[in-house]
N, C-alpha and C positions, 0 to 999 in steps of 0.2 A: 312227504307226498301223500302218504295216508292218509293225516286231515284234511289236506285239497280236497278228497275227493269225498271225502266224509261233509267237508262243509257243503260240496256241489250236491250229494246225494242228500243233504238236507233241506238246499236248498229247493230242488225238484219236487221235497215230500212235501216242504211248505205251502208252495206254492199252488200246489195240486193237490189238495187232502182227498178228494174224492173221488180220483182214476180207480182203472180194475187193477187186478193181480197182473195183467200183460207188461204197464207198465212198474208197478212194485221190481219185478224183475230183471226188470232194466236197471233199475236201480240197486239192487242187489247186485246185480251183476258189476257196474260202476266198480264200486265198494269192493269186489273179489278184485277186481284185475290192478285195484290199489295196491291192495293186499301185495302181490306179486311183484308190483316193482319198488316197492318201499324201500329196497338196500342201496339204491343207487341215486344221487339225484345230480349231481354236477355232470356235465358232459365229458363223456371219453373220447381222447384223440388217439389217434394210433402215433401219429407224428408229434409226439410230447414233447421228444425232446428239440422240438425247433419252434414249442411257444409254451412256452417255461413262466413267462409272465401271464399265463393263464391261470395257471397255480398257483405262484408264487408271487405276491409282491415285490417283495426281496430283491430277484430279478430287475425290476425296472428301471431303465436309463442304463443296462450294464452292455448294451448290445454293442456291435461296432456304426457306433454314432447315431443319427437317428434314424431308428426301424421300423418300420411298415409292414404288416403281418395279413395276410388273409386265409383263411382256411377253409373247407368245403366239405361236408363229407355226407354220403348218404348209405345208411345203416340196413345191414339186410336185404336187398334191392332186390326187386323179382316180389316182394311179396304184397300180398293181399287180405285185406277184410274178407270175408263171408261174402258183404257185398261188391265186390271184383273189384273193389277201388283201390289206390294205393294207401298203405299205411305208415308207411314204415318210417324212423325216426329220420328226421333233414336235419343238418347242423350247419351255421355260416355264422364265423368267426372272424371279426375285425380288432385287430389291434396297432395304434400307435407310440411309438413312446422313444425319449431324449434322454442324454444326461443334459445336465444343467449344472454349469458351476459355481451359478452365482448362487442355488439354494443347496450346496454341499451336495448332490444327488442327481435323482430324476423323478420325472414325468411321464404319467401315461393312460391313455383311455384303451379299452377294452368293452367291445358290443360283442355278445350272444344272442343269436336264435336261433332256438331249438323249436321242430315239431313235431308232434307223433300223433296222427290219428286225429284228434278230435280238440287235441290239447296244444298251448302254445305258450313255449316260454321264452321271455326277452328280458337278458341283465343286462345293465350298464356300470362299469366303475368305473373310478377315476383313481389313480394312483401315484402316491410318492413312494422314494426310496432313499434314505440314507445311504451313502458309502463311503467308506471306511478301506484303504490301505492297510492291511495285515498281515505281516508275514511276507512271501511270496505270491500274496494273491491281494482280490479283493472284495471286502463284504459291503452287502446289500443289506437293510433291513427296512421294510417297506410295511407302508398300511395302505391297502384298499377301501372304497366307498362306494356305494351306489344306490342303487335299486334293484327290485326282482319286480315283472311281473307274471303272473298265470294267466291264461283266459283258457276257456273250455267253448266252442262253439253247437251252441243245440242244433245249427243246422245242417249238420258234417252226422249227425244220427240216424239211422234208415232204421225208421221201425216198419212193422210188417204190416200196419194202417196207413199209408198217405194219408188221409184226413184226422189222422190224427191231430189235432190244437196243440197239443202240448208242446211237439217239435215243428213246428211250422218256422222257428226265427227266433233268433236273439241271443246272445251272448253274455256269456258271469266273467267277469275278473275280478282279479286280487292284486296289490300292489302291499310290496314289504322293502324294509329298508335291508341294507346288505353289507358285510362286512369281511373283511380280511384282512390278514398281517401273515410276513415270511421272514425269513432269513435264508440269504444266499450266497454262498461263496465258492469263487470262483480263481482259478491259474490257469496257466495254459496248457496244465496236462488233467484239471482233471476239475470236477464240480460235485459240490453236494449242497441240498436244500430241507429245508423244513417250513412249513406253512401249514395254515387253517385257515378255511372258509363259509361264507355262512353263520359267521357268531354272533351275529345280534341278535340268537335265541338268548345267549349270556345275560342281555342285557333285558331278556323279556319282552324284545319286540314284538309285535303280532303284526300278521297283515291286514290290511283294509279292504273293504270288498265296497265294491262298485255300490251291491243291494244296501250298504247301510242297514242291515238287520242284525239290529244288536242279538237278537233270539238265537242266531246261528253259530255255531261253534269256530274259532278264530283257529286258521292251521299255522302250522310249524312249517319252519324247514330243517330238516338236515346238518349237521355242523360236520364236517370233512377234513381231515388230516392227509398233508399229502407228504411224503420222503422223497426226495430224487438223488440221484447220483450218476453221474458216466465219468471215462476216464480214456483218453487217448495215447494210445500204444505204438509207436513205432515199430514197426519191424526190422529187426538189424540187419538181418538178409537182403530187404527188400525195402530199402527209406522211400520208395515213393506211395509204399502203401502203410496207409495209417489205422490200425484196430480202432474200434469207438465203441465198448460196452455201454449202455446206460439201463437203469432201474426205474420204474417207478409205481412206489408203492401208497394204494391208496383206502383208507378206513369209511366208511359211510357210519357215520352216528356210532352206535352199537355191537355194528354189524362185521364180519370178520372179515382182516385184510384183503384185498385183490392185488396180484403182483403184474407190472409188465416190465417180460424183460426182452431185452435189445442188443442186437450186434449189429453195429455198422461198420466197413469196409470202406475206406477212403483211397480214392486214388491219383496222385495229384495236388490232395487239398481240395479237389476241383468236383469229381462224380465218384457217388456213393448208390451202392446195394447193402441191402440185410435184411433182416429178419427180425420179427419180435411173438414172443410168446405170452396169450392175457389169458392166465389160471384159467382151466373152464370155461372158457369163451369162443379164443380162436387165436390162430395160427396167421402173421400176416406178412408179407411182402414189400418189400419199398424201396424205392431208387429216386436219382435225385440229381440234379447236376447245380453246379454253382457258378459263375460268374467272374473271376479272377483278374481280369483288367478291362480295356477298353472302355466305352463310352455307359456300357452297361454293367460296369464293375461294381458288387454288392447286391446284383440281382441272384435270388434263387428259385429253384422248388424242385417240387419231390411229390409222387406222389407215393398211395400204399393199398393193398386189396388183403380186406381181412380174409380168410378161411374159415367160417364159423366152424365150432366143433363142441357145441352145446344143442340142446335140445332142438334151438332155431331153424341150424343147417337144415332142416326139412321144408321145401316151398320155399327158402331162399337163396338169393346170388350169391350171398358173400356182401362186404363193404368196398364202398370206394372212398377213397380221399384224395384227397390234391391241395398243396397249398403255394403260396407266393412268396416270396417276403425279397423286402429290397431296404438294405441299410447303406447309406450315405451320411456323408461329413459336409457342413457349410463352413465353407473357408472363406475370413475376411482378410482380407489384404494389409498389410501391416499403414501400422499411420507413420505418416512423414512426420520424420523432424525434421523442422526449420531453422536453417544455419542464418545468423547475419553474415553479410558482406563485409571483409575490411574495409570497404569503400566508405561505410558510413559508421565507422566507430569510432 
């Protein structure tokens, strides 16, 4: 994320060699608030653990039958720029995905948009998965593909000229290619995962940029490690209620672990409450109901409201989330076999 903004803050000096110091500062300023968010770049879900193929490759095609994912979240709510407008980061998260067994596996596309402020990020993959029968359980190992793009809009800028030229309009983007691989396995009591995201730095990808200015510095992105694990616990007292620990621990490039951990509370099988706590972050809430027969059997959601309890909580609400998801089976009817009549043998 550094170089994003390093290419966009070069690109502004390029283009404008001859502004004052008012705008220099703007640019400078660009460049510090880089600075600050460099440790993180993939989106945080509070509800991890109900789109796991976000993460993880691995995961895909493991659902029950095919799943349909939507997710919503909007970060920090209540706050504001300087100039009283909203800024705060929006996330909308689509995914679909199958097994297949005529290609040993699955299937699965996954859209991200993310926005914060001024800045706007859209992935797309596409995703396989091998699986594998092992044990008592069963493993996934998946590769992802797609795209990244950035865009930065200059007219989301309020400088203290209106007549200013320089933000009067117009927009920078960058398009990179994007990559992933996981491994997932999974029983009926319990899951653990390993992925990485982002690796076609490995391979020395760079992004492209709209301006075609070879002069400008080509950014990076981020490569990501993610761990997961939950484990579901019956209560022997109490068999209608089910424990549901989950983990999930995630690396940015260099930068040092973030934990989120999780209890959920099943009752039924059917509606869920807990709790998750994200290192230095926040403190968040979430319930949930599911779906268990009728005509609408395989529908879920849930939503979750973080507690921020870093720096942020000041001037802000807190987070909301809410997601969907609905997994069904297509059933084909078995084929007739055709008897001869002894009539005509």
């Amino acid at each position: 994320m550094l170089n994003f903004f390093l290419y966009f803050s070069h690109l502004f000096i390029y283009k404008h060699k001859h502004n004052n110091m008012k705008q220099f500062l703007l640019v400078v300023s660009i460049v510090f608030i880089s600075v600050l968010a460099v440790g993180q770049q993939d989106v945080q879900y509070t509800n991890f653990m109900f789109a796991k193929s976000n993460y993880n490759p691995g995961f895909t095609g493991m659902g029950d039958g095919i799943c349909i994912n939507g997710l919503a979240r909007q970060q920090w709510m209540g706050y504001k720029g300087t100039d009283g407008e909203a800024g705060a980061p929006a996330t909308f998260y689509f995914s679909a995905q199958s097994p297949v067994k005529l290609l040993l596996g699955g299937i699965g596309i996954a859209v991200v948009k993310d926005e914060i402020g001024f800045e706007s990020n859209t992935s797309v993959r596409l995703a396989y998965a091998f699986h594998l029968k092992l044990g008592e359980g069963n493993l996934g190992v998946g590769l992802a593909a797609g795209f990244l793009n950035k865009q930065i809009d200059f007219t989301k800028f309020r400088p203290t000229d209106s007549s200013d030229p320089l933000l009067q309009g117009g927009a920078e983007s960058a398009m990179s290619f994007d990559l992933a691989m996981g491994a997932h396995y999974s029983t009926d009591d319990y899951y653990v995962g390993l992925s990485f995201t982002q690796l076609q730095n490995l391979w020395g990808a760079e992004a492209e940029f709209a301006s075609g200015n070879d002069n400008l510095a080509n950014p990076d992105y981020i490569n990501h490690t993610y761990i997961t694990g939950g484990y579901n616990y019956q209560l022997p007292m109490m068999p209608s209620i089910i424990l549901n620990p989950n983990v999930l621990v995630k690396v940015a490039g260099t930068s040092s672990a973030q934990f989120d951990i999780n209890m959920l509370a099943w009752y039924n099988k059917q509606v869920y409450a807990g709790v998750t706590y994200r290192a230095t972050d926040a403190v968040s809430i979430l319930a949930g109901y599911k779906v268990l027969d009728g005509f609408l059997k395989g529908l879920m959601g849930g939503v979750s409201y973080d507690i921020t309890t870093s720096k942020m909580s000041s001037g802000t609400g807190g987070s909301f989330e809410i997601f969907v998801k609905y997994c069904f089976n297509i059933e084909f009817p078995p084929k007739s076999e055709k008897h001869g009549t002894v009539l005509y043998l």
